[in-house]
N, C-alpha and C positions, 0 to 999 in steps of 0.2 A: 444659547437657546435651550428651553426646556424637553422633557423628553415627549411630555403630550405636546407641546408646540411644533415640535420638529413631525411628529406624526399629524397631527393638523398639515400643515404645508404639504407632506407628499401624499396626502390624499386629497391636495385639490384645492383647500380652503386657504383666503388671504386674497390679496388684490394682484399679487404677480404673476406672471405666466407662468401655466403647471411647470415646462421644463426649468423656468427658474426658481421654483420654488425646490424641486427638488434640486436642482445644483447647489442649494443653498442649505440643504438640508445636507444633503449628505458632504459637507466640508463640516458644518458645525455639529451635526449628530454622528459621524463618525471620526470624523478627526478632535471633534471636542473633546473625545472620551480617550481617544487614542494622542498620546501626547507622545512625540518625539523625544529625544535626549538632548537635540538642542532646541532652540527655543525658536524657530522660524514659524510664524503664523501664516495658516493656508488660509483664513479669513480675507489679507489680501489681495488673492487671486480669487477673487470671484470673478473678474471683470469679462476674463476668457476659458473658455474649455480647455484651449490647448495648453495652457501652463497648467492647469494639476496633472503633476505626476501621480500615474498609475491611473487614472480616471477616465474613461475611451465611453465617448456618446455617441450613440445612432444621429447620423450625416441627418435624416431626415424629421426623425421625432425628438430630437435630442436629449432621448431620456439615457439615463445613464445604464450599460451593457456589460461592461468590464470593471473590473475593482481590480489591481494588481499593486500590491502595495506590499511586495515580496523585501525584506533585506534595506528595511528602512529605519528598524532601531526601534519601535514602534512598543509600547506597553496599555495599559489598563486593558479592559472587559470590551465585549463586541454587544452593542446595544440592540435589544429586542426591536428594535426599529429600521434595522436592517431589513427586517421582512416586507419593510413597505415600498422597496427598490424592486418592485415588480418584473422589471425587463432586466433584470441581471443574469446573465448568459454565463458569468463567470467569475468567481472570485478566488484569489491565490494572495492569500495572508504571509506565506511560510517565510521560516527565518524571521521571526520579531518574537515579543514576550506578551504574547498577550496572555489573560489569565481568565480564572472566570469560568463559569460553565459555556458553551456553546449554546446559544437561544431556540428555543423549539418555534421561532418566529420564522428559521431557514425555513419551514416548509411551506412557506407563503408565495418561495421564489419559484414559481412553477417553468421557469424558463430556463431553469438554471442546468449547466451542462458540467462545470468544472467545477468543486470545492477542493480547493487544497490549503490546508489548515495546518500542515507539519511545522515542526521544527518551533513550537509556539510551546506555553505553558497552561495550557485547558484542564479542564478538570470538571467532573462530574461525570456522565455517562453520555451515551451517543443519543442527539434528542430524538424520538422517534416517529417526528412530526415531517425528518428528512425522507420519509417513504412518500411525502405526496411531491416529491422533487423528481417525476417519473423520468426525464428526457437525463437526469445527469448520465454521464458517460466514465469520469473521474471522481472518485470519493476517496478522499485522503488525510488522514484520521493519526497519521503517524506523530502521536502527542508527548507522549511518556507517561501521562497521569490520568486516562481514561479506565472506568471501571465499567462491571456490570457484566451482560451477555452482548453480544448480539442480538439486539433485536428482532423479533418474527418480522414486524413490518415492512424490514428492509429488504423483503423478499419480492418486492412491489416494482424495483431497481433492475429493469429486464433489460436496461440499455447499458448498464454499467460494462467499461473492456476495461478498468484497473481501479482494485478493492487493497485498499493499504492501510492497514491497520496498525499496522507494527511497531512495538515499544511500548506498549501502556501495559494496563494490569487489566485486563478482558479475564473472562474465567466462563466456564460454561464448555458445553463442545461446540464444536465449529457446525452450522446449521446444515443439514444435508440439502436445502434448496437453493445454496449458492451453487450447485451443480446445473439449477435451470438458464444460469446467468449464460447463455451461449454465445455471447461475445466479448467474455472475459481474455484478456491477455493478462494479465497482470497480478497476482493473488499473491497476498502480502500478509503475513498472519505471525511471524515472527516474533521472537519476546515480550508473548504476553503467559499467561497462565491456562490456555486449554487444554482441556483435558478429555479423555476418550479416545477413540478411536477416530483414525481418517472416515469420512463418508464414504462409501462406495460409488455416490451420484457423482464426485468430484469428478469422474473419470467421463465425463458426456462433457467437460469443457475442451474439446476439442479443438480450440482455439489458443489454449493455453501456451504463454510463452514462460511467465516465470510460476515457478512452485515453490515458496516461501513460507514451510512453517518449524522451522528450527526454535530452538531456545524455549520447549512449552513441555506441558506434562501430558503428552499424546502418549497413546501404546497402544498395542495390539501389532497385526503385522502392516506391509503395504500392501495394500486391496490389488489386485489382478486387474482391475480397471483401469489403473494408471496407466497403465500398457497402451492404452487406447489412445495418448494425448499425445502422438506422433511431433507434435508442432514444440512441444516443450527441450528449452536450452538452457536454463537454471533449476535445477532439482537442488532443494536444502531442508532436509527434518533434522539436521546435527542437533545433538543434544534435548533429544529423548526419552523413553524407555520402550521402542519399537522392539520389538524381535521377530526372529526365523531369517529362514535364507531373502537373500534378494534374487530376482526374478534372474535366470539363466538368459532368456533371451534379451536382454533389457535395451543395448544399442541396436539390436534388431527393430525393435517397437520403437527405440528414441531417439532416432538417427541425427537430431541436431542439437545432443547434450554437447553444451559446450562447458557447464559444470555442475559438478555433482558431487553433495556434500550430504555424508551421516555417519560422521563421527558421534560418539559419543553414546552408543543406542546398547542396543544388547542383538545385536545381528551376530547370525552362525554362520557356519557351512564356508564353502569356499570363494573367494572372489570372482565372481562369474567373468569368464575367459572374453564373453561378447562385449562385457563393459570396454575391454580393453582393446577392441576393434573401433571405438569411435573417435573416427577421423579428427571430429572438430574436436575433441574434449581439449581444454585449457586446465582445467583444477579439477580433481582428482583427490579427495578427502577424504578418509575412512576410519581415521583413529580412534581407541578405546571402544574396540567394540569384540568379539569374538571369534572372529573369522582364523581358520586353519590352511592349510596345505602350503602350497608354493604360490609366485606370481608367476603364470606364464610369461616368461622372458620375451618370447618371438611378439608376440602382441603386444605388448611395452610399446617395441619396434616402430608400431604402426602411428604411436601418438605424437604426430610429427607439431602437434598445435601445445606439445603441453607443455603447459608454465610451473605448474605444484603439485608435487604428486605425496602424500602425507600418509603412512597405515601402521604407526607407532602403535605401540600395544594392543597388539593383537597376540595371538599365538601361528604367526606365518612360519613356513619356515620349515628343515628336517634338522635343522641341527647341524649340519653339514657344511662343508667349505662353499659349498655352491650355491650358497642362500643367496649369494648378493651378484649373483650370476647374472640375471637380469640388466644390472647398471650398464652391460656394455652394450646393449640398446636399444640406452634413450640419446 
């Protein structure tokens, strides 16, 4: 089937019931394009809803809601005619090779709540037609070959609780109005190319549970704000060019780090004594960066959770037999 014919059918037009015409669309308009590795034709299964896999229709409209076609082997391009699956609540591509740019036709899906596109081969830039996708909650972008900024528009995204972006070549600084996002858990910004300074508004996600932005060309220090996002348990800027002390009270403010990683930065001063009061911590990561004095031994003590504790090149230490004094309790 053609691609205007396939958009014909799910708008309506032809002698078959809308909901068959779109079941019928969307095997041959997306499965046409997306061919397997082996050669099983989902043309077959038209006959019933419930043999296609990944394909979940509303009990009463039977229009189709879900797309889940995660880890199925899956290649070619994602066809502008997906926009025309209007009641699509949900799609999760990830794990297959699809390629291509991503269609600026997703912002058609006004009902849409879940994109997740990871683990695929996309390319081109984030379309920025996904701002009128206002109800999503999940935008998952984690591609390896997406360029460009961040988009302004995506600031439209007031329901989003997990932003994942991680692994592409982004560039730009990180927009200071993903700080309005107040139901964010999840902020994912890892190995791409930003640059600047953290936002200061970051620090109003109060709701935050992971901090994700290692592997980019951020600097400046960490904003005082951060202190504020009590609820966060994965802190990770490794491998930047931050500098200054890290904040003295820091497991006071962050009571449920359970890992904290920034290695690789240009941090001074001494290892704050409070980091090493936190109960939960598991990973413990601090290498190649500039920190001086000793590690408070007795607080060591207290990290009865930790799994890896890493602060190789530094300048720790006096020089002394008692540098390694600490090991007798963890």
């Amino acid at each position: 089937m053609g691609l205007a014919r396939s958009i014909r059918a799910l708008a309506g037009e032809g002698s078959l019931p809308l909901y068959r015409q779109e079941r019928r669309a969307t095997c041959r308009c997306l499965m046409g394009k997306w061919q397997r590795h082996r050669s099983a034709s989902m043309e077959n299964e038209l006959g019933t809803w419930g043999s296609w896999v990944g394909v979940t229709c509303n009990n009463s409209t039977k229009r189709v809601v879900i797309l889940n076609l995660s880890f199925q082997k899956l290649v070619g391009s994602l066809p502008p005619s997906i926009g025309n699956l209007t009641h699509l609540t949900e799609i999760n591509l990830m794990n297959n090779n699809f390629s291509g740019e991503i269609p600026q036709e997703m912002g058609r899906l006004r009902s849409l709540q879940y994109l997740m596109l990871y683990y695929n081969s996309f390319s081109g830039k984030i379309p920025t037609n996904i701002s009128h996708c206002t109800q999503l909650r999940v935008l998952d972008l984690q591609i390896k070959a997406i360029t460009g900024s961040i988009p302004d528009n995506l600031r439209s995204l007031m329901s989003l609780n997990h932003l994942a972006l991680s692994r592409n070549n982004l560039t730009g600084n990180i927009p200071n109005w993903i700080g309005n996002f107040s139901s964010l858990k999840g902020l994912f910004l890892a190995g791409n190319n930003f640059h600047g300074s953290i936002p200061s508004e970051l620090g109003r996600l109060t709701s935050l549970e992971v901090f994700s932005l290692a592997r980019n060309n951020l600097y400046g220090i960490i904003p005082s704000s951060i202190n504020n996002i009590s609820s966060i348990h994965n802190f990770s800027v490794s491998a930047n060019q931050f500098h200054g002390e890290l904040p003295r009270n820091l497991s006071i403010n962050l009571p449920n780090l359970e890992i904290f990683y920034c290695g690789g930065n240009k941090f001074t001063g001494t290892v704050p004594a409070s980091l090493l009061n936190s109960s939960r911590l598991q990973f413990l990561d601090f290498p190649s960066n500039g920190f001086t004095g000793t590690l408070p031994a007795e607080n060591l003590g207290s990290l009865r959770s930790l799994v890896s504790l890493n602060f190789g090149e530094n300048s720790l230490g006096n020089r002394k037999t008692d540098d390694l004094n600490f090991l007798s309790f963890l």
